[in-house]
N, C-alpha and C positions, 0 to 999 in steps of 0.2 A: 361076668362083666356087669358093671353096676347099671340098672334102667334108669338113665337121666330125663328120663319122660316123667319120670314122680319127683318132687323134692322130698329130700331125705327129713328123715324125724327130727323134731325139734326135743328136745333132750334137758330134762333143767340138770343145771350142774350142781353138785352134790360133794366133790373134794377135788381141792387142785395140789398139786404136787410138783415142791419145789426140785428143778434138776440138782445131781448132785453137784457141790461145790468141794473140789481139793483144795487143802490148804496146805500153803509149801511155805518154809521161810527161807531168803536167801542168806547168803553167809553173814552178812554182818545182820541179821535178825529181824529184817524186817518181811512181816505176813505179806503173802503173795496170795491172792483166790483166783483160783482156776476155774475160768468160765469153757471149758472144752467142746465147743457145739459150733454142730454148721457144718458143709460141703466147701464151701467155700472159701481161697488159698487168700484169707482176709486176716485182720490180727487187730486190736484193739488193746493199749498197753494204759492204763490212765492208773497216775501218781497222785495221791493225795496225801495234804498235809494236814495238821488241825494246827492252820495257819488264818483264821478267818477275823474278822473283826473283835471277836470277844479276848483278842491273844493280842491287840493292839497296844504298843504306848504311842501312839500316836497317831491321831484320828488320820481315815485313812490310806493306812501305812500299807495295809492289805490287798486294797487294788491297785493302788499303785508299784507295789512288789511284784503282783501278778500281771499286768499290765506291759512291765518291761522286761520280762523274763525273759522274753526272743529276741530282744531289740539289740543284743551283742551278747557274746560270750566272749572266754579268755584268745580263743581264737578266730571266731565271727563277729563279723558285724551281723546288723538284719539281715541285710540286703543277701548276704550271703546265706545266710541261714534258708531263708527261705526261698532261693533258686537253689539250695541242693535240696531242699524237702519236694519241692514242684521237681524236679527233674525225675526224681526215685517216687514221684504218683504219690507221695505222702503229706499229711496235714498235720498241723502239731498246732492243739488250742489252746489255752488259759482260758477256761471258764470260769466266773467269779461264781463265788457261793458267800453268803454272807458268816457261813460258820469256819469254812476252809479252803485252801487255797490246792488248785489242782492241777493235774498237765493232764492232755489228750493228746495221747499218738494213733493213728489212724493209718495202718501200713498193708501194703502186699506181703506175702511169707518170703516171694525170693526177694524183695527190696529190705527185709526186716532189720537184715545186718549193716546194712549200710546208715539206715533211720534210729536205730534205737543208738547208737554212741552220742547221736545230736540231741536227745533227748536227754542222756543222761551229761550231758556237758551244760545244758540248758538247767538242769537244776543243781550241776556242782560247782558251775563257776558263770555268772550270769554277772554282766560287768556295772548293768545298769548306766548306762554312758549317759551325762550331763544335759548334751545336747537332748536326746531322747525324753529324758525326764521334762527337759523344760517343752518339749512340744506335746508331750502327754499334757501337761497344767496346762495350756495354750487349747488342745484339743477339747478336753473336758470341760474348761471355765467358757467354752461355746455352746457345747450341749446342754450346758446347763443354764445356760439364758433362753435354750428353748425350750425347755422341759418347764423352764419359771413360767412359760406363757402358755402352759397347757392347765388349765382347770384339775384335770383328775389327776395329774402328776401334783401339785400342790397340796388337794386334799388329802392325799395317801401318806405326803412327808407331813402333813401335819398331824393326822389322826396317830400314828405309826410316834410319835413324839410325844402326843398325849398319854398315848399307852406307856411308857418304856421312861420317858423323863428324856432331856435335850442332850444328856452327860452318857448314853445307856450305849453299849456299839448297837444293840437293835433300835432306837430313837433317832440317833443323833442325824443330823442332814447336811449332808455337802453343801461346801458354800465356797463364793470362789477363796474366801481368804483363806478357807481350810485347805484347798487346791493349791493356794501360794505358796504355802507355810511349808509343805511338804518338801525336805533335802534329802541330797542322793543321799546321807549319811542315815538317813530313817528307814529306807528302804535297805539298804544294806543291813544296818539292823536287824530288822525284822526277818531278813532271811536266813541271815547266821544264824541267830537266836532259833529258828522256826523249822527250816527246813533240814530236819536232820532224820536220821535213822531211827530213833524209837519214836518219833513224832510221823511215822509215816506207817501209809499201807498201799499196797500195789493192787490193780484188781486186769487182769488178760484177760483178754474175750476171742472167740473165734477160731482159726484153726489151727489150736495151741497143740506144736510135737514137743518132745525129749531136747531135741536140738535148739527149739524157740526158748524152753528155758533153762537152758543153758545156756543162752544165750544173754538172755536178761541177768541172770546171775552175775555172768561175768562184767556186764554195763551196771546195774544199779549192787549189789551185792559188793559192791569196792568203792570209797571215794567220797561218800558220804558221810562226813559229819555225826560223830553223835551229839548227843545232847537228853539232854532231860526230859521227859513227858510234864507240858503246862498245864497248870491246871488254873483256870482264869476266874476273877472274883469279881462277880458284878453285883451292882446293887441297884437296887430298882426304887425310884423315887416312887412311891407309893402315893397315887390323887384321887380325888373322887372324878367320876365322871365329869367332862365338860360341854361345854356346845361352842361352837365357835362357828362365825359367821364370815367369812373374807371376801368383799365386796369388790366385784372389776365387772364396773358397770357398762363396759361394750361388749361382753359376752352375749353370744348369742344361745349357750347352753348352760346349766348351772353343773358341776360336782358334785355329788352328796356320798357321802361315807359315814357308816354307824358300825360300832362292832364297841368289845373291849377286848382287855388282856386276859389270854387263858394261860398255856401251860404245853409243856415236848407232850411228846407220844408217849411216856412213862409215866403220865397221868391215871390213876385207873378209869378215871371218866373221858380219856380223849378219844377211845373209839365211838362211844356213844356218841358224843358232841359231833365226830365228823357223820354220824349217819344222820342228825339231825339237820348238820348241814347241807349237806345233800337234800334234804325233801327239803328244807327251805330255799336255797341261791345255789346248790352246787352241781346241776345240770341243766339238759336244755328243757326238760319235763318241768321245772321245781315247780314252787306255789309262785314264787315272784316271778318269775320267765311267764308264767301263765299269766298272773293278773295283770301286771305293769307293761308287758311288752305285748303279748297275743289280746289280751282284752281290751287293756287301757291304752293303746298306742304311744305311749310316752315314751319311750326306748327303743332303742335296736339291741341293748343289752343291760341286762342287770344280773349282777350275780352277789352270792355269800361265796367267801371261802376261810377255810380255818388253817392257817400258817403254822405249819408247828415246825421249829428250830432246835436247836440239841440245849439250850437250857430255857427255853420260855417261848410264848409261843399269840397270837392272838387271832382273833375270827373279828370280820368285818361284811359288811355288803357294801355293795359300791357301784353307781350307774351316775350315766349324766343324763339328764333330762331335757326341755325346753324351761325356759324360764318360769311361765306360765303353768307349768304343773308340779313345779316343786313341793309347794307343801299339800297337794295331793299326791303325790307319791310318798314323801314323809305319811300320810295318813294310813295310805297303803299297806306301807312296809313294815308299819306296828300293828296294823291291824290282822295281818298275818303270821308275824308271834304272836300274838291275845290267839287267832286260830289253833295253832299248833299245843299253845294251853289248854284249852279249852272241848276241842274235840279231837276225837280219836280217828287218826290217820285209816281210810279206809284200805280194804285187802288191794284193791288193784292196783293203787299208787304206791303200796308199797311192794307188790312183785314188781311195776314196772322199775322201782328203783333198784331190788337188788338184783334182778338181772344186769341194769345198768354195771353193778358196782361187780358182780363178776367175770362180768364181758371185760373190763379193764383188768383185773385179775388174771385173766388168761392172757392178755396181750401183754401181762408183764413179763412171761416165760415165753413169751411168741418168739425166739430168734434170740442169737448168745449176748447179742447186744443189748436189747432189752432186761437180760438176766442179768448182765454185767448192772446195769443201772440199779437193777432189785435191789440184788449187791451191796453195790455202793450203798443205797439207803440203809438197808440192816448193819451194814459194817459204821457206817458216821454215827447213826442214831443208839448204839450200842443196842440195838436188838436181836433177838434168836432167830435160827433160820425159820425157825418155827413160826416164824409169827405169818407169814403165806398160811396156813394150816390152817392156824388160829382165826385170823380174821374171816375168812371161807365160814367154820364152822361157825363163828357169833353172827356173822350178814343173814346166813341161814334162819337165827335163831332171833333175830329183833323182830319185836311184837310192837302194835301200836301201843301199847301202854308202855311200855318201854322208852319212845320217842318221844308221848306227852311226858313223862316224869322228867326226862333231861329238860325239851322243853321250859317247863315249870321249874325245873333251878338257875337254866341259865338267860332264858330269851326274854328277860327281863326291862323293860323299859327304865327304870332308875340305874340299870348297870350301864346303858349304853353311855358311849362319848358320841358327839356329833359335828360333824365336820360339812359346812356348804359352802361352797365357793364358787362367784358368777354374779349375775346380775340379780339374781333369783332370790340370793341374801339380803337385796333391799326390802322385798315384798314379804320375807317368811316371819 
């Protein structure tokens, strides 16, 4: 019997090991990943397509396809859809993803066969009713007059534009006319076109038997559509860095946003760039969390983070400020890249980070759910299972010289775009 009088050893982690994943395909050929983990008589079925923005003819076309997928089928309305899903303790989501469009089934094992027909009727026959679509424009051309009147929501559509160009699916920004313009005829499009069987991948979580898929087989393995695998052409308006100032002078805080355009996860420099982001804006330890918010009181939060998407990808920082210390925190926020150039990241700040960064690493394999999500990321980003392994052993292996040399190619003050919006862009 263990002595709970002592706490147990602290242990640095040293290899994480991803559980294993089956991969089954069902009859009409599309990949199944079996998440097989857990006690628990729970089920997780989530459908993806590579139906996201960049697969667009028409700005868009993708949330709004994803958006009204429950709103009716050949034989349901909403209404109905979702008091049989509430009855049977089941939820069924449309998560938007800007690369792909996705279903989330969320079920009991013995409700499973009742929920997964409504799932796979929801993505083979989805009516998209007239009505519905016009109160989706109607719902949205609202939130989005309140989002116009948030500071950090403006800076982020604007900097995210600079990067990418106004034309780009990762640029471009909703507007209500873009919201108007949308017909049930574009949405139907996009799903014929999109939603089909070589354009798909299944991923089950939880406590998957013989009969759960067989189950599924018999629901999505029939009834779907094929179609062709897209492959989307984008092109990036190529600018040099900008500054932009956007004045709303009854703010009582300002926006500021700096980053540029980087590059997906198959960059060979993108693990580096994400550990540099991490000691600069990407936890509660970093160098900005420390000086701007814990020293300098000008925040309650500021962070970096590095966006990487399946063709391109960008890093930004981003805090709101008071008015009054805006271009003191601009001074700040450069002068801690010039730091990270300049001197070499000492040993403790960097254990405390990649302990940080392996503690998340284990909580990605914490529960079938969590693995499920791994998953999904190595199966969208086209990466190997291996890559849990891989990143484990390089976090191990990042030296401070390491971190200044990314540093010194990328934290460059002539690369950044700059984005400040508030009252704060009169005085900066």
């Amino acid at each position: 019997m263990p002595n709970r009088s002592k706490a147990p050893k602290i242990k640095t982690i040293t290899d994480i090991n991803m559980p294993d994943i089956e991969v089954l395909h069902l009859d009409n050929g599309i990949p199944v990943y079996v998440v097989a983990m857990g006690t628990q008589e729970v089920l997780k079925v989530e459908v993806i397509f590579q139906g996201g923005r960049p697969y667009e003819r028409k700005k868009l076309a993708s949330r709004g396809s994803s958006s009204l997928l429950k709103e009716g089928t050949q034989h349901y309305n909403s209404a109905e859809l979702a008091e049989k899903l509430d009855y049977y303790g089941s939820s069924l989501a449309t998560p938007y993803h800007t690369d792909t469009a996705s279903l989330s089934l969320l079920s009991l094992n013995k409700h499973f066969s009742q929920v997964l027909p409504l799932l796979g009727e929801v993505i083979k026959t989805p009516s998209f009713p007239e009505d519905e679509l016009q109160a989706f424009i109607q719902r949205s051309v609202q939130h989005l007059q309140v989002d116009l009147s948030k500071n950090d929501v403006v800076a982020y559509r604007q900097i995210t534009e600079m990067f990418f160009g106004p034309d780009h699916p990762y640029g471009y920004n909703s507007t209500a006319e873009t919201y108007t313009q949308l017909h049930r005829d574009d949405l139907v499009e996009h799903h014929e076109r999109l939603f089909t069987s070589d354009n798909c991948v299944v991923i089950i979580s939880g406590k998957v038997t013989k009969e759960v898929l067989e189950q599924l087989n018999e629901c999505l393995g029939h009834g779907i559509r094929p179609g062709k695998i897209i492959t989307p052409i984008l092109n990036v308006q190529e600018a040099p860095p900008q500054r932009q100032l956007i004045v709303k002078p009854d703010s009582l805080q300002s926006a500021i946003r700096i980053g540029f355009r980087t590059f997906n996860r198959h960059h060979p420099d993108y693990f580096d760039l994400s550990i540099l982001n991490l000691v600069l804006g990407g936890y509660f330890g970093s160098r900005l969390m420390t000086n701007i918010r814990e020293e300098k009181g000008y925040t309650y939060n500021i962070y970096s983070t590095l966006d990487a998407m399946q063709f391109d990808g960008c890093f930004y920082i981003g805090t709101e400020v008071g008015n009054e210390f805006v271009q003191d925190t601009l001074t700040q926020i450069y002068l801690e890249m010039d730091r990270l150039q300049q001197e070499l990241v000492d040993e403790d700040e960097l254990e405390m980070m990649r302990n940080y960064i392996l503690g998340n690493y284990l909580t990605m394999i914490d529960g079938p759910f969590n693995v499920a999500e791994l998953v999904r990321l190595l199966v969208t980003e086209n990466l190997p299972f291996t890559e849990l392994r891989t990143s484990v052993e390089r976090t191990l292996a990042v030296t401070p010289e390491s971190i200044m040399e990314t540093a010194r190619k990328y934290l460059l003050r002539e690369k950044m775009s700059e984005v400040i919006v508030g009252k704060g862009a009169v005085e900066a």
